[in-house]
Structures are given as structure tokens and as C-alpha cells.
Short mmCIF file of the C-alpha atoms (twelve columns), coordinates in Angstrom:
data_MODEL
# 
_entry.id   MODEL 
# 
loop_
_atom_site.group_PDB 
_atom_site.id 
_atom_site.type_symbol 
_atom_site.label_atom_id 
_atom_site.label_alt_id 
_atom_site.label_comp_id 
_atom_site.label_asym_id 
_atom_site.label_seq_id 
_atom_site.Cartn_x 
_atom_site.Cartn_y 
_atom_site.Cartn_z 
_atom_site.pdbx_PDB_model_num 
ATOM 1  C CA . UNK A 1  3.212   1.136   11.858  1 
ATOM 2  C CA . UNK A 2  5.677   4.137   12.876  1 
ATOM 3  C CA . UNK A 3  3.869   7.212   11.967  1 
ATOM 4  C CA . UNK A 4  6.914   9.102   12.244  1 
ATOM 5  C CA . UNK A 5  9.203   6.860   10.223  1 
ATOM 6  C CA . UNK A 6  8.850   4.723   6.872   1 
ATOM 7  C CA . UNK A 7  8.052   0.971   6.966   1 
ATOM 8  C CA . UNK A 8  9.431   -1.040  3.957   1 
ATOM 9  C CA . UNK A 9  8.004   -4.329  2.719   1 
ATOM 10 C CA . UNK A 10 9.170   -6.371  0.000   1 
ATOM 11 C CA . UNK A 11 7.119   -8.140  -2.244  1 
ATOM 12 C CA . UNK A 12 7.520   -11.257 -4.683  1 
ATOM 13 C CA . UNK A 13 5.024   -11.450 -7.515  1 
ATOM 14 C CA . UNK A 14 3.739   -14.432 -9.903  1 
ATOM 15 C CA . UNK A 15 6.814   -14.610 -11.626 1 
ATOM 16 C CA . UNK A 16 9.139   -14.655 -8.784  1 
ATOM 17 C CA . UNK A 17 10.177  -10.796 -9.417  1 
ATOM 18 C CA . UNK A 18 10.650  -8.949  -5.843  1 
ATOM 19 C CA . UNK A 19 10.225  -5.378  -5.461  1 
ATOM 20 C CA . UNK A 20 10.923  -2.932  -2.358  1 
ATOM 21 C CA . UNK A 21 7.931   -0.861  -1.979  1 
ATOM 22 C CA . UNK A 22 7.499   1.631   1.161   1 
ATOM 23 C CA . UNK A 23 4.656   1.964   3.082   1 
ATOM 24 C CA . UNK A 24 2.614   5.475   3.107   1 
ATOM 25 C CA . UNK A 25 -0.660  4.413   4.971   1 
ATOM 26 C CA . UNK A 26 -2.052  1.570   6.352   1 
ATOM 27 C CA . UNK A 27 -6.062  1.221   6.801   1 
ATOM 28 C CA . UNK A 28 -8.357  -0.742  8.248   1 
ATOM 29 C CA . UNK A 29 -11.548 -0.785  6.197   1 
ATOM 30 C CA . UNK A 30 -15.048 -3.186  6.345   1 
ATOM 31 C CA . UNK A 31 -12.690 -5.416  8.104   1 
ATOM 32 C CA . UNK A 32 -9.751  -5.285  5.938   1 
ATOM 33 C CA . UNK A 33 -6.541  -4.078  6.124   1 
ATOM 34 C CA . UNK A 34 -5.205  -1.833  2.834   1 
ATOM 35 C CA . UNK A 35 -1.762  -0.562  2.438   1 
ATOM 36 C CA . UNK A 36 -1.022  2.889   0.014   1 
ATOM 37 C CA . UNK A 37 2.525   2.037   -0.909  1 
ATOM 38 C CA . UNK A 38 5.050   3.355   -3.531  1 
ATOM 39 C CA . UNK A 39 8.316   2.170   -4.982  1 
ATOM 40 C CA . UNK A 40 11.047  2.396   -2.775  1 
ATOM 41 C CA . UNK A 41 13.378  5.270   -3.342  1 
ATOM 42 C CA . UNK A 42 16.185  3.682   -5.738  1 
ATOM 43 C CA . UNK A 43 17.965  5.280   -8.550  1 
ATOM 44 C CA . UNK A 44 16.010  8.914   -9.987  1 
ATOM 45 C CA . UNK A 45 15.277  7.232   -12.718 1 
ATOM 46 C CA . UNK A 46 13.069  3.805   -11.355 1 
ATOM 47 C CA . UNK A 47 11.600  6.466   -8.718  1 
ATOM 48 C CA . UNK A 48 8.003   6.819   -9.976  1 
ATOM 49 C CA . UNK A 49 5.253   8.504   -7.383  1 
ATOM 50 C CA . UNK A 50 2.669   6.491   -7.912  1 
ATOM 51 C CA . UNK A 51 0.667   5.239   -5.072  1 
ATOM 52 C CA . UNK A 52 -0.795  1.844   -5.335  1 
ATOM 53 C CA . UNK A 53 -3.495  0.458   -3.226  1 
ATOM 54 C CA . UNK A 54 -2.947  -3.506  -2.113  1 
ATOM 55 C CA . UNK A 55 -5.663  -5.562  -0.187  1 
ATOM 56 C CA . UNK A 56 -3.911  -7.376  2.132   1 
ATOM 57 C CA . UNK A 57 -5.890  -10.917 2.681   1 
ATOM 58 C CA . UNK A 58 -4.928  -14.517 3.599   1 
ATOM 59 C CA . UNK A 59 -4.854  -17.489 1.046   1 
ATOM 60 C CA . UNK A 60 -3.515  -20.762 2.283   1 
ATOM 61 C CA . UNK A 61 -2.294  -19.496 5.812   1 
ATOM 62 C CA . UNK A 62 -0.228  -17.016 4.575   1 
ATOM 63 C CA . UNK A 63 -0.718  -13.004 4.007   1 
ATOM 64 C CA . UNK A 64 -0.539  -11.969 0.397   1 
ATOM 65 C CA . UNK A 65 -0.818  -8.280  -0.900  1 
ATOM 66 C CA . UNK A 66 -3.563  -7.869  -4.129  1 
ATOM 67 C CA . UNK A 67 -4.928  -5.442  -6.094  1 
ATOM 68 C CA . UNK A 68 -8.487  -4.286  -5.412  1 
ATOM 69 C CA . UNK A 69 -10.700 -5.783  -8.299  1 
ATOM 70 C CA . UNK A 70 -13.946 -4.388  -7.324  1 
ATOM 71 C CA . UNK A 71 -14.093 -0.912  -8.417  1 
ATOM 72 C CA . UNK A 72 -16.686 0.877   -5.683  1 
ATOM 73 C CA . UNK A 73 -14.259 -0.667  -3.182  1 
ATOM 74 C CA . UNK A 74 -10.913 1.034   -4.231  1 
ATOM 75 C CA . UNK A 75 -12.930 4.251   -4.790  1 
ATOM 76 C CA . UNK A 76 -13.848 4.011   -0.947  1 
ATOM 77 C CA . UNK A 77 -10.492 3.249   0.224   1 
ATOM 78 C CA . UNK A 78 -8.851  5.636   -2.032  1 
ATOM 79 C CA . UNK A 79 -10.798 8.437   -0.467  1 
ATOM 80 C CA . UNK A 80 -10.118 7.562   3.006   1 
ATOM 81 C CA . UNK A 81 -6.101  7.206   2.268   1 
ATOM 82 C CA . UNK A 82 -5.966  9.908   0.747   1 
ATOM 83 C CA . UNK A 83 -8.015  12.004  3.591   1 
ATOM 84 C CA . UNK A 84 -6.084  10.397  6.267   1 
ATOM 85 C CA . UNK A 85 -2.298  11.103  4.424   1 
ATOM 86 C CA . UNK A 86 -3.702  14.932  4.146   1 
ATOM 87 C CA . UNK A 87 -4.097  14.545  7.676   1 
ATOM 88 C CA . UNK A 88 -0.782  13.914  8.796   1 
ATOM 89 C CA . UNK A 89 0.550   16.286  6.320   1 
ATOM 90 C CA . UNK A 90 -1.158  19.370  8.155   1 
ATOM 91 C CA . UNK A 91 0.132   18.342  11.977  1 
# 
């Protein structure tokens, strides 16, 4: 990932809705990779700044983006997102 740019990814869920969402961090955690993401920049209004956490894992051959279930887990990865974002922030 450019550190010095944004990455977009778009994403299709269960019922075949897609949505733009932009890439803040990427991480690399107990052998997983975790994206921080938020809605891509569209109209004011849609623009909401929250960042969501997706597991990305393979099913089937194919990457897919999830939600973290287990609770202790997105704690962890939380922390170290957030820690690492602060990070680039200050240089």
C-alpha cells in the first residue's frame, strides 16, 4: 500500500450492494491481514468518519473482507491501528 497516497477498494456484500470504501491502514496481525477503512468521500451528506475494521481471509479460493466476531481480537487490532495511524500523523 502507498503510504503517501489513498488506496480504494470496492466491496460487494450478501445482497449484491457494492460500496467504495478507502483504505486508512493495513496490518498484519497473528498472521492476518486487517484493513481500517472508511466510506469513500462521496456527497457531504453519505460522508460518515467511521472507521471499520475488516479481516481479510480466504473462503473458496477467493479473498473476502469480514467483520471481526471475536471481541479480544478487534480490541487488539484496534489498538495497534490506531497506534500505527497516530504514527504517521506525527512524521
Amino acid at each position: 500500500m502507498d503510504q503517501y497516497g489513498s488506496d480504494f477498494i470496492t466491496i460487494v456484500d450478501d445482497d449484491g450492494n457494492e460500496y467504495e470504501l478507502e483504505v486508512l491502514s493495513e496490518l498484519e496481525y497473528n498472521g492476518n491481514t486487517y484493513l481500517a477503512v472508511i466510506p469513500a468521500a462521496g456527497s457531504q451528506e453519505e460522508l460518515q468518519l467511521e472507521v471499520s475494521i475488516l479481516k481479510s481471509t480466504e473462503e473458496d479460493g477467493e479473498n473476502i473482507l469480514a467483520a471481526i466476531e471475536d471481541e479480544n481480537e478487534l480490541e487488539a487490532v484496534y489498538d495497534l491501528i490506531m497506534e500505527s495511524l497516530y504514527e504517521e500523523d506525527e512524521e
